[in-house]
N, C-alpha and C positions, 0 to 999 in steps of 0.2 A: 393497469400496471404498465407503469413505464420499460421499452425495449431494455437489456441490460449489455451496454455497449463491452464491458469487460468480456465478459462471460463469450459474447458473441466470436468477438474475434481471439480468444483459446480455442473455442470449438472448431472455429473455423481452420485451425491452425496458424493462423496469420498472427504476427509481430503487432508487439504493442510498444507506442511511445508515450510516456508520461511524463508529470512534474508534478513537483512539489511546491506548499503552499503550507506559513504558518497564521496568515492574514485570514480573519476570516471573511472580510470583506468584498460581497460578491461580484464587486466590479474587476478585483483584480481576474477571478474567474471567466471575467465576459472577457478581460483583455487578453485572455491564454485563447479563447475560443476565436477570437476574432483572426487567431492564426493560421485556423483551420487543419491544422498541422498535429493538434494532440488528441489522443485517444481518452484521454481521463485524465483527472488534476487529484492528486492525493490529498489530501487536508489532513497535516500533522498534527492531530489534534493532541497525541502526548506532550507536543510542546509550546502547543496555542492556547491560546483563551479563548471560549464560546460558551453559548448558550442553546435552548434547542431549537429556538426561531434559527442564530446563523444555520445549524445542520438543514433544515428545509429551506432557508434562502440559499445556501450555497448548491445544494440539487437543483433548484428552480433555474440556475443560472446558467450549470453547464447542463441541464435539456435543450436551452437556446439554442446550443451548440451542437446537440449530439453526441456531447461526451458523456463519459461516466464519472465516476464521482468513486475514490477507494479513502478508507478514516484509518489512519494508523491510532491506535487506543493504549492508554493505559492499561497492563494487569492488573492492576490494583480493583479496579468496576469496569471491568469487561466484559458481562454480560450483560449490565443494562447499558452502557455507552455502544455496546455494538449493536443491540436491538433498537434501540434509540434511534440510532444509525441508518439503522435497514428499513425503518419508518417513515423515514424523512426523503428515503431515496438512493442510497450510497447502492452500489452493486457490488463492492469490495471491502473487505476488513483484513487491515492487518496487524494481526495476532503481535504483540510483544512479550521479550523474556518466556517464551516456549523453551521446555527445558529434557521433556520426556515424550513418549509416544501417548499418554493417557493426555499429557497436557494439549497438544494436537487434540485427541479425540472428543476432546471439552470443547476446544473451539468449531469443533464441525459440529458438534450440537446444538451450541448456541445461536448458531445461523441456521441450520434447519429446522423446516416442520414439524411439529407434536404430530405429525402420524403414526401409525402403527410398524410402517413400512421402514420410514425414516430413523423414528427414535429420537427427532432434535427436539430443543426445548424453543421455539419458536413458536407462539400461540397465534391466536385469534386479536389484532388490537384492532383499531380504530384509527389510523395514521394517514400520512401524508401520501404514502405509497397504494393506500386503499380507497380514497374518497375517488368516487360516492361510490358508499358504503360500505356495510361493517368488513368484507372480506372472508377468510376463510373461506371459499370456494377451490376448484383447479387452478385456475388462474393466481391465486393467493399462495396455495400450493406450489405450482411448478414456479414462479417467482424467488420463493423463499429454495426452492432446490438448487437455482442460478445464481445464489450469491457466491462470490468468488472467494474462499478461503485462505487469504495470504499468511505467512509467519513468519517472522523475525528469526533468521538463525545467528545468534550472539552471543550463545553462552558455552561454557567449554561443554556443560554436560549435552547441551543441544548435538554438539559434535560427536558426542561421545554414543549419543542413542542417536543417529543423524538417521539411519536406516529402520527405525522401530519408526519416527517422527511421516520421515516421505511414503512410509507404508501404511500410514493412516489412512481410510478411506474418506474420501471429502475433501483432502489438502492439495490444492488447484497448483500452489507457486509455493516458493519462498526464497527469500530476501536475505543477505550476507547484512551481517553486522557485525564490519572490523572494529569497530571504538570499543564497545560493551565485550566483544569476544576478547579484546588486547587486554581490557581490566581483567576478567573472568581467571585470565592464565598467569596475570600476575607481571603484566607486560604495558600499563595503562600508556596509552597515548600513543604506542607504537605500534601502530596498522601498517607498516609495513617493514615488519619485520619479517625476516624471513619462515618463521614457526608460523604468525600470523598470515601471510601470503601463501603458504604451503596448505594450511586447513580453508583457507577461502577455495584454492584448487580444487580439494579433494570435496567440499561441497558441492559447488559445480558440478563438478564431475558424478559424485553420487547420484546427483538431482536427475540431471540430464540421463544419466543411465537406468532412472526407476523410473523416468514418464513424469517428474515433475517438475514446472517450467522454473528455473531459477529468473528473478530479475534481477539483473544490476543498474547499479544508481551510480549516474558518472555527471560528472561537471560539464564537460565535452564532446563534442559529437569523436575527435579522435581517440579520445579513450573507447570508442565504444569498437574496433578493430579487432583484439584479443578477443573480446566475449564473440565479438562475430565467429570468429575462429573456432572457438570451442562448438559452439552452435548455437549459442544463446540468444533469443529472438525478443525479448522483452528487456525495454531501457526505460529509466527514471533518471532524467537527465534536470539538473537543476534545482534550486530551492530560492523562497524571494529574499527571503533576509540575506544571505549569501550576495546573491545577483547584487543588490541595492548597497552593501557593503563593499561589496568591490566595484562597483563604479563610482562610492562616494570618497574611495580612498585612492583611486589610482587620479581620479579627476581633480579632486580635492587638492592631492600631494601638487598634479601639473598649475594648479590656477595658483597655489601657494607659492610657490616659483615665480613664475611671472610675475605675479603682485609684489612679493620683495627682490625682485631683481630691477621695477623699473625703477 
């Protein structure tokens, strides 16, 4: 069983930097690690294409590196896309459209062990994470105990039970979602509205004050000053279609310019 770099550095207390990825192309992965700079590379799989070769190619890639590997998932087949997951390598899952505390306590099931102790639904397989062999051992055990629990908070009712949700036992972090929260309220598209900017706050703030790490996900290393302030230690800075869109448009617009000005 692979170290689980997430895991490690919550424990240890220490700040985590991340990024986002909907490629699942594991060179783009080597090319994050060649930075040496990130903690783990997220792979948005709710909004990418893959197969279950990419989820073990994309683990194989950032071991290279040392990083960790977190899958944001569909709810729609989130129990088997997240064990799938955890098979191949990921040390993090993050939970989408969590809405209650029971929907929380589904997803720490699903990431932990069928022990008696435990209660999760996490068996016995045959995977990426256990060769050679079949697994179910301690080792298999404390493994599947160290996967990091993340959850999407985007929905009004997420907010609404925000305190039943961070009082789940097992939920490591979770994640503001302005877009899905501004629809939810009847507000779509306006993440920064003040109603919506006032409930990202008070998330934060909940979070931080029950013991569960909130991350924020910023464009910018200057954006990331505020969350400092609050105390927030965990950033998810960037995405590649983003990055590759704005350099093909700010570059684009300059070389279009030139070309019909000479």
């Amino acid at each position: 069983m692979k170290p689980n770099r997430i895991r490690e550095k919550l424990d240890a207390g220490e700040p985590t930097i991340g990024t986002r990825i909907h490629s699942s192309w594991p060179a783009i992965i080597e090319a994050i690690g060649h930075t040496g700079l990130y903690d783990y590379v997220e792979y948005v799989g709710e909004y990418g294409t893959f197969d279950l070769y990419d989820l073990d190619n994309m683990c194989r890639a950032a071991e290279l590196y040392n990083m960790g590997m977190m899958f944001k998932i569909d709810r729609a087949n989130q129990h088997y896309l997240a064990q799938r997951a955890l098979g191949s390598g990921f040390g993090s899952i993050l939970f989408t459209d969590c809405r209650t505390g029971d929907d929380a306590a589904e997803c720490v099931r699903i990431t932990k062990p069928d022990t008696p102790e435990d209660g999760g639904r996490y068996s016995v397989y045959t995977r990426r994470n256990t060769y050679m062999g079949y697994g179910g051992g301690t080792d298999y055990v404390e493994a599947m105990r160290n996967t990091v629990v993340n959850l999407m908070i985007e929905k009004k009712e997420a907010v609404e039970n925000l305190e039943a949700i961070l009082g789940t036992p097992g939920v490591d972090m979770i994640q503001w979602g302005p877009s899905d929260y501004s629809m939810s309220v009847g507000k779509a598209g306006q993440r920064n509205d003040p109603s919506v900017l006032d409930a990202k706050k008070e998330v934060f703030k909940t979070a931080l004050a029950m013991g569960v790490q909130p991350r924020a996900e910023i464009s910018s290393p200057a954006e990331a000053k505020d969350y400092l302030d609050m105390g927030v230690k965990h950033f998810n800075m960037g995405v590649d279609i983003s990055i590759l869109h704005s350099w093909w448009k700010s570059n684009g617009e300059e070389l279009k310019k030139a070309v019909e000005s000479a």
